[in-house]
N, C-alpha and C positions, 0 to 999 in steps of 0.2 A: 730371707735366709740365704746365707751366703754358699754356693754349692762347693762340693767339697773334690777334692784333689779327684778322687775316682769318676766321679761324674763328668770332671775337666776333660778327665783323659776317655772317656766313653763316649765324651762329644766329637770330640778332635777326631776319634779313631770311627765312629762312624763318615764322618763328611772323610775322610781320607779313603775309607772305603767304596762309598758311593763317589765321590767324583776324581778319585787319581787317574785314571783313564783319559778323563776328559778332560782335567788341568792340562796333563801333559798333550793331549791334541793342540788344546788351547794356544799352549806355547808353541808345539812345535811350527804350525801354520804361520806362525811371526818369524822363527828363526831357520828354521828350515836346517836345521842341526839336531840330529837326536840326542846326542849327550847334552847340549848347550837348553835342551827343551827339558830335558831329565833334572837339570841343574835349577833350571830356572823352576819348575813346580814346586820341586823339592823347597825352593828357599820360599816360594808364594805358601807353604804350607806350616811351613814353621812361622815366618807371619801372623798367619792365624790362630797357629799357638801359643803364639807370644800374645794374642791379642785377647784370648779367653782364659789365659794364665792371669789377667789383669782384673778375669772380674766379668770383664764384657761377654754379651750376649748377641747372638744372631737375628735377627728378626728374617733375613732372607739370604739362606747361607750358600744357595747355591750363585745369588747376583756378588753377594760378597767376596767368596772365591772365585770368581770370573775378574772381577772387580782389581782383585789382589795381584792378581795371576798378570792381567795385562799392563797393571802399573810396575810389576816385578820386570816384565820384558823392557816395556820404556826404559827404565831404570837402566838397565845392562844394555840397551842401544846408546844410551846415554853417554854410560862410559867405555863403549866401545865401540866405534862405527863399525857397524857390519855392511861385508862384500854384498854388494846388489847378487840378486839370485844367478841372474845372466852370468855374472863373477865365479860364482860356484860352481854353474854347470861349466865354465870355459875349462875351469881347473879339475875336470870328472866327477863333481856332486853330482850324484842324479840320487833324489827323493823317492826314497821305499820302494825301487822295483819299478815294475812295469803294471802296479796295481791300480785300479780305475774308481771312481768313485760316481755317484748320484748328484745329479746337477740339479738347482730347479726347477729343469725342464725335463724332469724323468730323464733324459738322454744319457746314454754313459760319455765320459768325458773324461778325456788323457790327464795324468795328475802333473807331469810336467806343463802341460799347455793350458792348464787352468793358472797354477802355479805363474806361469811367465803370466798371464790376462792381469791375476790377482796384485804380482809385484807394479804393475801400471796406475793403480787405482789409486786414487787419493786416500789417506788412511782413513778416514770418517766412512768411508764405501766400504772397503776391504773390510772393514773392521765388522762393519754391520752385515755384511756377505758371511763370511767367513762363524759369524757367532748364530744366525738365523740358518744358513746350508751344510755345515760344516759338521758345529756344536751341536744343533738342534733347539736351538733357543727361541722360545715365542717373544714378539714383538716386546710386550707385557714383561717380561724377564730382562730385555735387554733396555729397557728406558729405565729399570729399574738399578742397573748394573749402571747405567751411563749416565744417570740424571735427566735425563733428557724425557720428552714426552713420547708417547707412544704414537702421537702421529710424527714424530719430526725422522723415529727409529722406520718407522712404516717407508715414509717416503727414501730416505736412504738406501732402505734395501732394494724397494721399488727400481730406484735409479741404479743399485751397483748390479743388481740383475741382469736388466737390459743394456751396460754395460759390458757384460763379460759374455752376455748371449753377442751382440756386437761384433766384438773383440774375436770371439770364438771364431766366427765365421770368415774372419781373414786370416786364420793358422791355418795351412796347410795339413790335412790328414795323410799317416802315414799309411 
């Protein structure tokens, strides 16, 4: 039985509810732009209304909108080269304030100086950094979003971890 126009939009409007917050984290960590991260959700979300407009169904809606969200960023790096972060701050970008976040080493951690570690990383790293410390994504969720197996996501994080623990330790604290 084919569900009906109110159900479409009862679906749409719950996952909009439960993960806008998080789309737009999602984005913004890639572009480092709040409008451009505002922009970008926004259109990963109508995607997915165009895509349950069709009929289709979610089996795992939150690896789907992750899914959507980071091929929506690709897309718009695609056709637009963006300024490396370095580029931004040279020109007065500085990222949200002087706000700190939770590393996964419990440690508090400056968001520009994670920010500069994370622009370093090869994007298979960053990526899986960024959706397991960031997002809050279990292993399980992001091989799921990525295709990929849950040991190949495990090791990834593993390595962009000790990676930015690394990295960390040769930034200068203010």
């Amino acid at each position: 039985m084919a569900a009906t126009q109110e159900d479409i939009e009862q679906r749409f409007m719950t996952l909009y509810d439960t993960y806008q917050d998080a789309i737009f984290r999602h984005c913004y960590f890639r572009v480092y732009h709040r409008e451009i991260a505002k922009e970008l959700a926004q259109e990963a979300f109508m995607k997915v209304w165009d895509y349950l407009q069709k009929g289709n169904t979610l089996e795992h809606p939150k690896a789907f909108l992750y899914k959507i969200a980071t091929n929506t960023v690709i897309d718009y790096r695609r056709r637009k080269k963006e300024d490396s972060l370095e580029q931004l701050q040279d020109t007065g970008f500085q990222p949200a304030g002087n706000e700190r976040i939770e590393d996964a080493t419990d440690s508090k951690m400056d968001v520009d100086a994670l920010m500069t570690v994370l622009d370093t990383l090869e994007d298979i790293y960053c990526e899986a950094f960024l959706l397991r410390y960031i997002e809050g994504l279990k292993p399980k969720e992001i091989a799921v979003m990525t295709g990929e197996t849950v040991n190949v996501i495990s090791v990834r994080i593993t390595r962009a971890k000790r990676q930015v623990q690394q990295k960390m330790k040769h930034i200068p604290t203010v």
